[in-house]
C-alpha positions in Angstrom: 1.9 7.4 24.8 -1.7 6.4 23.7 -4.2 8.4 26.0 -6.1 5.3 26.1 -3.3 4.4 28.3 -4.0 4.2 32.0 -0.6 3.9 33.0 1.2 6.6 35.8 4.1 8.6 35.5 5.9 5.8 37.3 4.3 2.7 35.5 5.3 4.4 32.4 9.0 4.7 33.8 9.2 1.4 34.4 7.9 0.1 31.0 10.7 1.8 29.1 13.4 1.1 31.6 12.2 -2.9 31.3 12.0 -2.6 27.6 15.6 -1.1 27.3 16.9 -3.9 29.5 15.0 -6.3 27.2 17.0 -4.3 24.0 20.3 -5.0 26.0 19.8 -8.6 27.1 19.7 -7.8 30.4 18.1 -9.9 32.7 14.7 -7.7 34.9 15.6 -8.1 38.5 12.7 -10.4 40.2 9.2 -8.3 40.1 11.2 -5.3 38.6 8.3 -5.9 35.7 6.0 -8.2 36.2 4.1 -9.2 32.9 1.2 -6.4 32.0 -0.9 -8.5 29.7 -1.8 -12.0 29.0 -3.2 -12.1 25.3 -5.3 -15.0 24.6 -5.0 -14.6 21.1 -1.7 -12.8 19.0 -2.8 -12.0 15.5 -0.1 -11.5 13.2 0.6 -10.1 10.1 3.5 -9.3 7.6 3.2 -5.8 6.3 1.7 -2.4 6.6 2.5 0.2 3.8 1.2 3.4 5.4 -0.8 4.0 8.6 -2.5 1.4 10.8 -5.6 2.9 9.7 -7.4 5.4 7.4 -5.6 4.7 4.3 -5.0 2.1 1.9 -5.0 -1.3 4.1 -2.0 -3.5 4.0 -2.5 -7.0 6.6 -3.1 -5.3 9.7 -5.1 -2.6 8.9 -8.9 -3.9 9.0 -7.7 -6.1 12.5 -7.3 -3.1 13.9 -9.9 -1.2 12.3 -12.5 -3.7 12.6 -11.2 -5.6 16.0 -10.5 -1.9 17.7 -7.1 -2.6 18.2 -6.9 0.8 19.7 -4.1 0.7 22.6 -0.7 1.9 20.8 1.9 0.1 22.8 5.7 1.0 22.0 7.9 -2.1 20.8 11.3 -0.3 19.6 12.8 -3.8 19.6 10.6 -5.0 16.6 9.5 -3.8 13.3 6.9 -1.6 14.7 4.2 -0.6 17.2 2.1 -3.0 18.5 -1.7 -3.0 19.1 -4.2 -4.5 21.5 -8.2 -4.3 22.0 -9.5 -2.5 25.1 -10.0 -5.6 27.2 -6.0 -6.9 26.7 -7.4 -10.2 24.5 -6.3 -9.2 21.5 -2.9 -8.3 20.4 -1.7 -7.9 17.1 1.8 -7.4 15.6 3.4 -6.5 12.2 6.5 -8.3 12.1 7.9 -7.3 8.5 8.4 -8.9 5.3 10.4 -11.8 4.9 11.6 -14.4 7.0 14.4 -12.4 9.2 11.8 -9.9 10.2 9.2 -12.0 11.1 11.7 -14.5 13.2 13.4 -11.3 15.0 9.9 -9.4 16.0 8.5 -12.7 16.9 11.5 -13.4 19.4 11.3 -10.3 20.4 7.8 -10.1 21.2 7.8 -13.3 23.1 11.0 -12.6 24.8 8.7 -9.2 26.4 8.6 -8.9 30.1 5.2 -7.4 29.8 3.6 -10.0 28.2 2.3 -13.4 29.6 2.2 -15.7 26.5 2.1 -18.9 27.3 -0.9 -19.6 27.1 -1.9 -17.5 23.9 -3.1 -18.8 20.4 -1.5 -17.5 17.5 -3.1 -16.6 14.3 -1.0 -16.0 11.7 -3.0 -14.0 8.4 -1.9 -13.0 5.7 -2.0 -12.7 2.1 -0.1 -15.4 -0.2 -0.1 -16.6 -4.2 -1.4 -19.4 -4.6 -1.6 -22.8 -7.2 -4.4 -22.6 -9.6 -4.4 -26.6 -9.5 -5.7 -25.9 -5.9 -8.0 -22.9 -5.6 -8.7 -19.3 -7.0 -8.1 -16.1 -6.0 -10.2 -14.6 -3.2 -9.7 -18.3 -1.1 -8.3 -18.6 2.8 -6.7 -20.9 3.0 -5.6 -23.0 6.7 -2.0 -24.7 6.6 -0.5 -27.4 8.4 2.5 -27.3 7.0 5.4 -24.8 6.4 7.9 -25.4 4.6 10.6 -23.3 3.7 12.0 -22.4 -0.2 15.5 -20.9 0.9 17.6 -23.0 2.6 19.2 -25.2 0.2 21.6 -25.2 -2.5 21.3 -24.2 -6.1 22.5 -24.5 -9.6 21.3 -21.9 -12.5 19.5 -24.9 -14.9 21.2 -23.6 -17.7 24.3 -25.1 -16.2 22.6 -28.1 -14.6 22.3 -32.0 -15.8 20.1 -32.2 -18.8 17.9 -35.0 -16.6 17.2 -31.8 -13.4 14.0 -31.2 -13.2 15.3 -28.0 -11.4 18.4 -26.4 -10.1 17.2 -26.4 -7.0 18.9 -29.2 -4.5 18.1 -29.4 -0.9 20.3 -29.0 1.8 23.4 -31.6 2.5 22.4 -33.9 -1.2 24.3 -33.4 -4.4 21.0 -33.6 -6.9 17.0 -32.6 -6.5 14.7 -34.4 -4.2 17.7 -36.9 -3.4 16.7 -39.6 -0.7 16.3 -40.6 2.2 15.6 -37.2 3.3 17.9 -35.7 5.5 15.8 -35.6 9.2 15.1 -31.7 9.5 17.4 -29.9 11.4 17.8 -26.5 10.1 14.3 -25.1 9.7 13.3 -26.6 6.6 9.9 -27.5 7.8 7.3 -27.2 10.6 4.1 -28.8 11.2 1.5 -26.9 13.5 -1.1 -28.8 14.7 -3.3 -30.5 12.4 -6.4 -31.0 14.6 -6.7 -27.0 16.0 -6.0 -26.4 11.9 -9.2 -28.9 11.1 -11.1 -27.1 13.5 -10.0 -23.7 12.1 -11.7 -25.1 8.6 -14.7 -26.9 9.9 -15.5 -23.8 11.6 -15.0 -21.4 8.7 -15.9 -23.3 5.6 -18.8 -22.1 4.6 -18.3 -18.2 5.0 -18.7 -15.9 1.9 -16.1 -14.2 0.7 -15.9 -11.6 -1.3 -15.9 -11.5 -5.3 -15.5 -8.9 -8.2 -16.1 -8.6 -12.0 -12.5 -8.3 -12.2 -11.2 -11.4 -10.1 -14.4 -13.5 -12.6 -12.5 -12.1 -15.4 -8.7 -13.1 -14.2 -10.1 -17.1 -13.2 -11.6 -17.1 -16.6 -8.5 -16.9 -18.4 -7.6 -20.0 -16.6 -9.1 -22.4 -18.7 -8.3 -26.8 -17.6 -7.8 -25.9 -14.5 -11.3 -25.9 -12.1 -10.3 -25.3 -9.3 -8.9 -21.7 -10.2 -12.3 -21.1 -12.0 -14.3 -21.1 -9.0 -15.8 -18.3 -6.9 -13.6 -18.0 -3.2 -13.6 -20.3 -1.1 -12.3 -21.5 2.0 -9.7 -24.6 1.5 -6.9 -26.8 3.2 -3.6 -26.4 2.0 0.3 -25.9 2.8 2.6 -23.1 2.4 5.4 -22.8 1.0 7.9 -19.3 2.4 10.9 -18.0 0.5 12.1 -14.4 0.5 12.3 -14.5 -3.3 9.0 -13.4 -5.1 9.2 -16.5 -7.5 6.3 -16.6 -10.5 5.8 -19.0 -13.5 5.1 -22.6 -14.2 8.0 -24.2 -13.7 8.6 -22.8 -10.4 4.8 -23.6 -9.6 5.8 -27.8 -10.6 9.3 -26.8 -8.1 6.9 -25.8 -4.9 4.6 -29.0 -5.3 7.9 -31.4 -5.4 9.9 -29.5 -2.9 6.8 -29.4 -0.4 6.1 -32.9 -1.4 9.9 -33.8 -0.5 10.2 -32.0 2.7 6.5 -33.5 4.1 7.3 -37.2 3.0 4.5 -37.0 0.5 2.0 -35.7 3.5 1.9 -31.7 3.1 0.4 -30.2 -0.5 1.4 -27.2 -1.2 -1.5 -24.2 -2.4 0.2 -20.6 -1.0 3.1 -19.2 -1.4 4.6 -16.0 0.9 7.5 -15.2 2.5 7.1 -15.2 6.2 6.1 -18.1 8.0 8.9 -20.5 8.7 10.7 -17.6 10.5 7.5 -16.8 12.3 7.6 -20.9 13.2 11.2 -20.9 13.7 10.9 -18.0 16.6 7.6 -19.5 18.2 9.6 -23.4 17.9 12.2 -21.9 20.1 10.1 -19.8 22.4 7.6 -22.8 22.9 11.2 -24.8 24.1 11.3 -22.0 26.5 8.0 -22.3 27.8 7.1 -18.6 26.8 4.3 -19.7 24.3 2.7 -22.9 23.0 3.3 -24.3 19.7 0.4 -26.2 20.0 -1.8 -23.4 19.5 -0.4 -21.6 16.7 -2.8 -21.0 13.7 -2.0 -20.5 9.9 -4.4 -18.8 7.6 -3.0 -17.3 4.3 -5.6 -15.7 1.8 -4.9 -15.6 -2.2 -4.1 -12.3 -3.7 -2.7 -13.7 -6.9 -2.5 -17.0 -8.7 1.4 -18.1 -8.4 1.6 -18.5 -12.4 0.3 -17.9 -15.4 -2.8 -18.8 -17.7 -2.7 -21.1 -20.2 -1.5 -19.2 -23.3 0.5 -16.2 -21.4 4.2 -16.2 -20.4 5.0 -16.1 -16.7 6.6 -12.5 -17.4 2.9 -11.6 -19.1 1.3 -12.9 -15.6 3.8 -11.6 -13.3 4.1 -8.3 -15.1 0.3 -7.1 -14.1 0.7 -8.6 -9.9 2.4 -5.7 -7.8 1.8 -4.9 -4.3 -1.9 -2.9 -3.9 -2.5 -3.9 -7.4 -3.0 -7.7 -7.3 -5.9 -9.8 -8.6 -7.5 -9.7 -5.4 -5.4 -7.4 -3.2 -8.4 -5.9 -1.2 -10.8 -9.3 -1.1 -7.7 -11.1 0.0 -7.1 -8.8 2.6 -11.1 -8.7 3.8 -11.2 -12.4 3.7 -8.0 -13.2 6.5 -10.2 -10.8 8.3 -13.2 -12.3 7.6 -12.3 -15.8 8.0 -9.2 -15.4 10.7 -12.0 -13.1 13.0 -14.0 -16.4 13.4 -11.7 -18.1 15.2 -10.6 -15.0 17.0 -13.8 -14.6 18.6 -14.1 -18.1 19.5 -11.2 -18.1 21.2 -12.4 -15.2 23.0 -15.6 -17.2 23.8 -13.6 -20.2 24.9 -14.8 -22.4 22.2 -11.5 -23.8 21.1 -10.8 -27.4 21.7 -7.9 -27.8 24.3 -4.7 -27.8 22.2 -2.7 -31.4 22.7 -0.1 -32.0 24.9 3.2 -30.6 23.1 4.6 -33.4 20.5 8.4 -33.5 20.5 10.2 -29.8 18.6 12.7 -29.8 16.0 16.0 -29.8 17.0 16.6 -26.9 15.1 
């Protein structure tokens, strides 16, 4: 146990004995654990390759470094230990990669006896590729949309109808981008809440992110497209989450259309990661439960890598040079969710958030 802990013998006791009930499904006998900590604000982020700090950062790393997420606080029922500031205001979590992780910790975490989460905000921040028609490398970037890039059906193109655009079909239709759209009932896409995301933008739009020689040198190369050859900046834009690392061109013109599709023409898509609709899928559910707030979830994803390649290169050429620690703007990416994400942390610390709307009406799923 942390020493920053201030817990007794018996408090300790009682924590592990909750949290292997939680493990079992049990249901905690009334006041057997009464919740520890109300958060009012859960940052969250995806991975972590080494240690939370001191070595080479992954998502998490300068949150709690530069946040002083310092309390260690067991969670054997997710992907790994959580953190929290001195004061209990601040909690962060590293769900894992992909979209199973991040749904199972984030159930997990608000399914928590010790936690009181219903009236937290949620910031999710992370690192994403993103579409050089939209913005460079460097950028944050606040969604309103998620839409997800797995569930659906699929066809290799080489065996496809000359006329597909793409092999890619979604769910319940027989060819791409068939219509009417099915109404979404199996997670295929979430909308947070668009006003709390404009005041996320409006409040962080003019900070300075950072910029290297090498990141000018990678935007240069992206010649007719000007939005990719700008400095970082901060922009609006949706995200699009698949467990499949896709790259190239083609699968770039596949995102736009299939975020296109599943919005009604309303969401645009700009990042690309892997995370978030099983992060929205858990948070959906445990806002139906009343255990947190949909309302007040947050989206920032911050571009480590442009999501294909330059004019003149092949999409294994691009894709070949963008590993994990080694993208375009690994680092800058990482400082700017901090950077950015931090600003809204702190206000909601200072209680300068507007009052989330009532709930609108879930998703069945």
């Amino acid at each position: 146990m942390n020493p920053m802990h201030s817990y007794t013998p018996f408090n300790r006791s009682r924590l592990l004995f909750a949290t292997l009930l939680l493990g079992l499904g049990a249901v905690l006998p009334a006041g057997m654990a009464a919740p520890e900590w109300a958060p009012k604000i859960v940052v969250v982020a995806m991975f972590e390759p080494g240690e939370d700090t001191g070595d080479v950062p992954g998502e998490f790393q300068y949150w709690v470094e530069r946040e002083h997420l310092e309390r260690v606080i067991p969670f054997p029922q997710g992907y790994r230990s959580l953190r929290m500031n001195r004061e209990g205001t601040v909690l962060g979590i590293v769900t894992g990669v992909g979209t199973a992780r991040s749904a199972a910790s984030i159930m997990a975490l608000g399914s928590d006896p010790r936690f009181d989460l219903s009236k937290s905000f949620w910031l999710i921040a992370g690192i994403a590729g993103i579409d050089p028609h939209d913005g460079t490398i460097g950028s944050a970037v606040w969604a309103e949309w998620l839409v997800d890039g797995d569930l659906g059906h699929e066809i290799d193109i080489r065996e496809a109808p000359a006329d597909w655009p793409t092999g890619y079909i979604p769910l319940r239709k027989s060819t791409p981008y068939e219509t009417p759209r099915t109404p979404e009932d199996s997670s295929e896409v979430f909308r947070l809440n668009g006003a709390l995301a404009e005041w996320a933008y409006q409040l962080t739009k003019h900070t300075p992110l950072l910029d290297t020689e090498g990141m000018a040198a990678r935007r240069a190369t992206y010649v007719g497209f000007p939005n990719a050859q700008r400095a970082p900046f901060v922009l609006k834009g949706d995200n699009l989450a698949a467990m499949t690392y896709w790259h190239g061109k083609r699968l770039n013109e596949w995102a736009n259309r299939w975020v296109s599709y599943h919005t009604d023409n309303r969401g645009n898509y700009v990042t690309t990661a892997m995370e978030d609709t099983g992060t929205a899928q858990a948070l959906t559910w445990l806002s139906r439960a009343g255990k947190v707030d949909f309302q007040r979830v947050l989206c920032l994803r911050t571009a480590s890598n442009f999501d294909m390649q330059w004019p003149g290169a092949t999409a294994h050429q691009s894709l070949s040079g963008e590993k994990l620690a080694a993208y375009s703007a690994y680092k800058p990416s990482l400082d700017a969710a901090h950077r950015v994400g931090s600003q809204v942390v702190h206000a909601v610390l200072a209680g300068k958030v507007p009052t989330p709307a009532p709930p609108s009406p879930l998703p069945k799923s």
